[in-house]
C-alpha positions as CSV (number, residue, x, y, z in Angstrom):
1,X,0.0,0.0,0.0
2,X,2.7,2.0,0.9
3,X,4.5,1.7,-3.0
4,X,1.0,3.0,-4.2
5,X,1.3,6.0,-2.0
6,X,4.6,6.8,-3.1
7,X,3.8,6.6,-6.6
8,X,1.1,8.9,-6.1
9,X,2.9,11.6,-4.1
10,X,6.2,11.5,-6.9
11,X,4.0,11.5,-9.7
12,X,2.1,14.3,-8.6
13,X,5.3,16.0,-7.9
14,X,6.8,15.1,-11.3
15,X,3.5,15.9,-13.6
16,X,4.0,19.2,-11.9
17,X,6.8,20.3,-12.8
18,X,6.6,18.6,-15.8
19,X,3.3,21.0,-16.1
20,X,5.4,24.1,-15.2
21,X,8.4,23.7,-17.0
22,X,6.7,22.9,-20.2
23,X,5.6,26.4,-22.2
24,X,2.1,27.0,-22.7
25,X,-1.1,26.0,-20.2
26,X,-1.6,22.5,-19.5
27,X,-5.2,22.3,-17.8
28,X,-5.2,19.0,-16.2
29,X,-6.3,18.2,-12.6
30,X,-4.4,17.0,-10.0
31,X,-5.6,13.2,-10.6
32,X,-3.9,13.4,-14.1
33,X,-0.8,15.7,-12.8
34,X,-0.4,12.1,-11.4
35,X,-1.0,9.8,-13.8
36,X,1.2,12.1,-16.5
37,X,3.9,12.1,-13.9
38,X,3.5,8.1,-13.1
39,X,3.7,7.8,-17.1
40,X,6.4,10.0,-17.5
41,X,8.6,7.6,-14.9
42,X,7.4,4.9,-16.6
43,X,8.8,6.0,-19.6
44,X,11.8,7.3,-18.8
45,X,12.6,3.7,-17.0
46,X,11.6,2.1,-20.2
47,X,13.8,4.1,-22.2
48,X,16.7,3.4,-20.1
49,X,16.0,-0.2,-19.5
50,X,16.7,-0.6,-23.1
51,X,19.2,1.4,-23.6
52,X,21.3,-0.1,-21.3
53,X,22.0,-4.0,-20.6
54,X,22.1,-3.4,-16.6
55,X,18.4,-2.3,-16.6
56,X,16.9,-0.3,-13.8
57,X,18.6,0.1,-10.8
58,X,17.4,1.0,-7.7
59,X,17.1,4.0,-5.8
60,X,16.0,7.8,-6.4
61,X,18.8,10.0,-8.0
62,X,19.1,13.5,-10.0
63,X,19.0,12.0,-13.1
64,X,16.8,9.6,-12.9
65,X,14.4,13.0,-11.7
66,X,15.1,14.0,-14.7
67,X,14.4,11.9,-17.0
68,X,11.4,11.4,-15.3
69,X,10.2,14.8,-15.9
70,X,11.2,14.6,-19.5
71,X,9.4,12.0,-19.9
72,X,6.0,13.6,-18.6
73,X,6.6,16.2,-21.0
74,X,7.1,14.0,-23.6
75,X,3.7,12.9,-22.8
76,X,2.2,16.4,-22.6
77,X,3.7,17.3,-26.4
78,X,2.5,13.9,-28.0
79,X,-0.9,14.7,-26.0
80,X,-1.1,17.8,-27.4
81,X,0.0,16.9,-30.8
82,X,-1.8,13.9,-31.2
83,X,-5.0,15.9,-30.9
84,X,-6.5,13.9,-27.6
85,X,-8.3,17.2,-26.5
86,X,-6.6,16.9,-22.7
């Protein structure tokens, strides 16, 4: 139960500043600041899973922040390109 807090609480921290560092408004409520944060770790792990043969390790770092965040705003610009009227 705990895990499922703690995804909660870091993806809403990521989907926001995913929100405020990308340019423009992104008007999405704090249930899918969330999920696009959750998504944007997702991907970012996914990304780096295969691009390296070591996988995922464990533990929270800078860049792995990072990436997170890119990765939610990756999500926010094929959202917004892809026409799925957020």
């Amino acid at each position: 139960m705990l895990n499922v807090i703690g995804a909660l609480i870091s993806g809403f921290f990521i989907g926001t500043l995913a929100k405020w560092l990308y340019p423009g408004s992104i008007p999405l409520g704090w249930w899918m600041t969330c999920l696009l944060g959750i998504g944007g770790s997702l991907l970012a792990g996914m990304v780096v899973a295969a691009s390296s043969r070591r996988g995922i390790n464990d533990g929270l770092n800078r860049a792995g922040c990072l990436a997170s965040v890119l990765g939610a705003m990756a999500l926010i610009f094929l959202g917004r390109n892809l026409d799925l009227h957020w």
